[in-house]
N, C-alpha and C positions, 0 to 999 in steps of 0.2 A: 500514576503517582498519586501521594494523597493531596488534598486539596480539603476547600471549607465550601458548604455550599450555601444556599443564598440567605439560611437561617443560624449561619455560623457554628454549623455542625460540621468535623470535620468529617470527610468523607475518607472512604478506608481505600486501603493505598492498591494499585492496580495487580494483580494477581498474573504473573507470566511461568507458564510450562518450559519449560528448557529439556527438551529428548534429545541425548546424544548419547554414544556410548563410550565418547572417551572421557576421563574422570578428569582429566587436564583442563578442558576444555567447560564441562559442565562445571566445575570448580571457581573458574576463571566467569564464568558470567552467573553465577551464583554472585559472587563477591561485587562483579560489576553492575547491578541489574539492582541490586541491595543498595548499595552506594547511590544511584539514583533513588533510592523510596519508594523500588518495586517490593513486594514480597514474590517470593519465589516457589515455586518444587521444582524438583528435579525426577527426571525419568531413563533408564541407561537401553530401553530396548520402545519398540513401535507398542508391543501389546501391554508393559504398561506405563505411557504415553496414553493410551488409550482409556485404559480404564481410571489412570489419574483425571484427565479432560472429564470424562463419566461422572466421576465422583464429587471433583472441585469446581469446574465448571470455569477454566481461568478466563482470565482477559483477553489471552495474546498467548500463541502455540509459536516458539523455535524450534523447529525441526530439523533433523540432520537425517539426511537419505541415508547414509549408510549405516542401517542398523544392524547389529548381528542375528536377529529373529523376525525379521519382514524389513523387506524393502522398501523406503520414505517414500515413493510412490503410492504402494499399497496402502499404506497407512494414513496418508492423505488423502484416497480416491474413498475410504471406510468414513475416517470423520466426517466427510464433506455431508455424507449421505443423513446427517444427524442433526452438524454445528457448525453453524456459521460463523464460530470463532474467528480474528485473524489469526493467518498463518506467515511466518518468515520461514522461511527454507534457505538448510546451510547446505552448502555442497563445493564439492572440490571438483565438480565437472563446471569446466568454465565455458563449454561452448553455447552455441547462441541455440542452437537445438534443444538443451536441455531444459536451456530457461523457459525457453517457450513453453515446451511442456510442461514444466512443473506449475507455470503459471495459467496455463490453460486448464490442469488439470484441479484447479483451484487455490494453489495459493494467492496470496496477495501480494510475495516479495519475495526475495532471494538474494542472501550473500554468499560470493565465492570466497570458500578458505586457503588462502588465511587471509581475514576480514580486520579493520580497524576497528575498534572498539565505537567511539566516538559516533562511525557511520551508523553501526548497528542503534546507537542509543538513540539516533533521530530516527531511524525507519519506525525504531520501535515507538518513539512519540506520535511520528506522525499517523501511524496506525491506531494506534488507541485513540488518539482526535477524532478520525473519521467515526471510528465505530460507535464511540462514545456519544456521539452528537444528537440532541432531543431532532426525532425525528421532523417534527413541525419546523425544524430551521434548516435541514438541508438541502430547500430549495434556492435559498439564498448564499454563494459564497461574496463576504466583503473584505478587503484586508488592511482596507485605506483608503486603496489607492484605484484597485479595481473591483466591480461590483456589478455578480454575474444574479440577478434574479430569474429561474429558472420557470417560477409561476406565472411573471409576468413576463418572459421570453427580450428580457434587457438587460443591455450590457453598455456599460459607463466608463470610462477612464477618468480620471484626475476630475470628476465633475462633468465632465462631455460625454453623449450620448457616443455609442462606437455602433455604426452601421455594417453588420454583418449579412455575408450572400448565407443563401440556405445551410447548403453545406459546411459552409467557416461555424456558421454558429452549430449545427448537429456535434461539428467536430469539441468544440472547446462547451457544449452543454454534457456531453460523452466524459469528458475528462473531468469536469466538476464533477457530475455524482460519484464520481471515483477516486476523487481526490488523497493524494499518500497514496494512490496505487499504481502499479504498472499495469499500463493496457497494451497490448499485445498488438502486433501489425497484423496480424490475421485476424483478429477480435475488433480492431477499427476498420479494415477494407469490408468485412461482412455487415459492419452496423452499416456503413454510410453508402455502400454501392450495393452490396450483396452476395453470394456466397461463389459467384461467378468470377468475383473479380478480388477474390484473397491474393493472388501470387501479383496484381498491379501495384505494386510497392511506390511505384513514381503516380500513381493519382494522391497519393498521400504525401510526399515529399512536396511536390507545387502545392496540396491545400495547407500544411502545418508551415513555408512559408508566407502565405496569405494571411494565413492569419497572425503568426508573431508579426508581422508589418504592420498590422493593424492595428495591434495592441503593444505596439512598441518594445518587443520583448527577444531581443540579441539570442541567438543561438547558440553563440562563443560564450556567454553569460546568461543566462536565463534566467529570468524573475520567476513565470511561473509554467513554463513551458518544457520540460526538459525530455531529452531524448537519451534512450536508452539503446545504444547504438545495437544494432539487428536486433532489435529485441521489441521496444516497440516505446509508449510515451507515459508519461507521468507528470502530474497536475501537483505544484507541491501547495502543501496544504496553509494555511494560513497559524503561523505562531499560536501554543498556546493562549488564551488572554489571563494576565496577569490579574493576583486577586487585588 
C-alpha cells in the first residue's frame, strides 16, 4: 500500500500480480486489492504471469494452480529459479499434502477456494511487511510486548528477560526470520534435529508447547505462535506501524 516515507514523499503504492484464469475471480480481487491502495495486473495463464513478473517486477505474486497452459507448480518451480518475490498460492486442493508442497516448493502462503477476502488482505499485508523490511532491522522482532533480538541472541517479555533451552530459542529464532510465513513440519524437524528425524512430528509438538508456556502464548488463541494444523507453523508478524 502507499505510504509517506521519512522525508514526506509519498511512496508509490505496492504492485500485486494476480494469475488466475477465471475472469470472475481475477475481477473480483482486481477491485479488492485496489480498494485496499494496491495497484494491480492481471495475468489469465502461467506464461504470461511470467513474463508479466519479467517485465513489472511486482511486489507480491497470487497464483492459482490451475492454469490452462502450465501447471501452478511448474510455474512456481520457474519463478523461483529468478525471483524471490512473495508468492500466495490459490488452490481448491485442500489436503495437507498439497500445502506442504506448494510451500516446500517455494511459496510463502496458500488460500483454499473459496477463500475470505478479508483473510487474503492480511496474508497479503503481512507479506509485503516481511519483504518490505530494511534489511539491517530484521534481526530485531518488537511489538510491545515481546522483543526477540536475533544479534544479541535475547528474548524479553513485558520487560523480563525470558530464558530459553537451546532448542526453544532455535525454534522461535526459526519463526522470526520468517515471520508472515508458514514454515512447514518437515522444514522445522530438518532445521532443529535433522534430516533423520522429518517424520518425529511429536519432538515438535512437546517443543512449540515449551515454548508458548514460556512466552505466555495460548494455543486456543495465539498472540504470535499459530499452528497450521498438518501443515506446519507461522510467526505473525507485527502490525503495520502507523504513520
Amino acid at each position: 500500500m502507499s505510504g509517506a516515507s521519512s522525508d514526506g514523499v509519498s511512496a508509490p503504492p505496492a504492485r500485486v500480480l494476480v494469475v488466475d484464469d477465471e475472469p470472475q475471480i481475477r475481477r473480483f480481487l482486481d477491485i479488492s486489492l485496489r480498494a485496499q491502495g494496491y495497484a494491480v495486473a492481471l495475468a489469465d495463464s502461467g506464461a504470461g504471469g511470467l513474463a508479466e513478473l519479467a517485465m513489472h517486477a511486482p511486489d507480491l505474486v497470487i497464483l492459482d494452480l490451475g492454469l490452462p497452459d502450465r501447471d501452478g507448480h511448474e510455474v512456481l518451480r520457474e519463478l523461483r529459479q529468478w525471483s524471490g518475490v512473495p508468492v500466495i498460492v490459490l488452490t481448491v486442493r485442500a489436503d495437507e499434502a498439497e500445502k506442504v508442497a506448494v510451500l516446500d516448493a517455494g511459496a510463502n502462503d496458500y488460500v483454499t477456494k473459496p477463500f475470505g477476502v478479508q483473510e487474503l488482505m492480511a496474508r497479503v499485508r503481512a507479506l509485503l511487511r516481511a519483504h518490505a523490511a530494511p534489511a539491517e532491522s530484521l534481526p530485531v522482532f518488537d511489538d510491545g510486548r515481546l522483543r526477540v533480538d536475533l544479534a544479541r541472541r535475547e528474548v524479553v517479555l513485558d520487560g523480563v528477560p525470558v530464558v530459553l533451552a537451546r532448542k526453544e530459542y532455535a525454534l522461535l529464532a526459526l519463526l522470526v526470520r520468517h515471520a508472515g510465513r508458514v514454515v512447514t513440519q518437515p522444514q522445522l524437524l530438518r532445521e532443529l534435529w535433522g534430516r533423520s528425524h522429518e517424520q518425529d512430528t511429536h519432538y515438535l509438538r512437546i517443543l512449540v508447547g515449551k515454548l508458548r508456556n514460556k512466552l505466555g502464548d495460548a494455543a486456543a488463541a495465539p498472540r504470535w505462535i499459530v499452528t497450521e494444523p498438518g501443515v506446519g507453523l507461522r510467526f505473525v508478524a507485527p502490525p503495520a506501524a502507523k504513520p
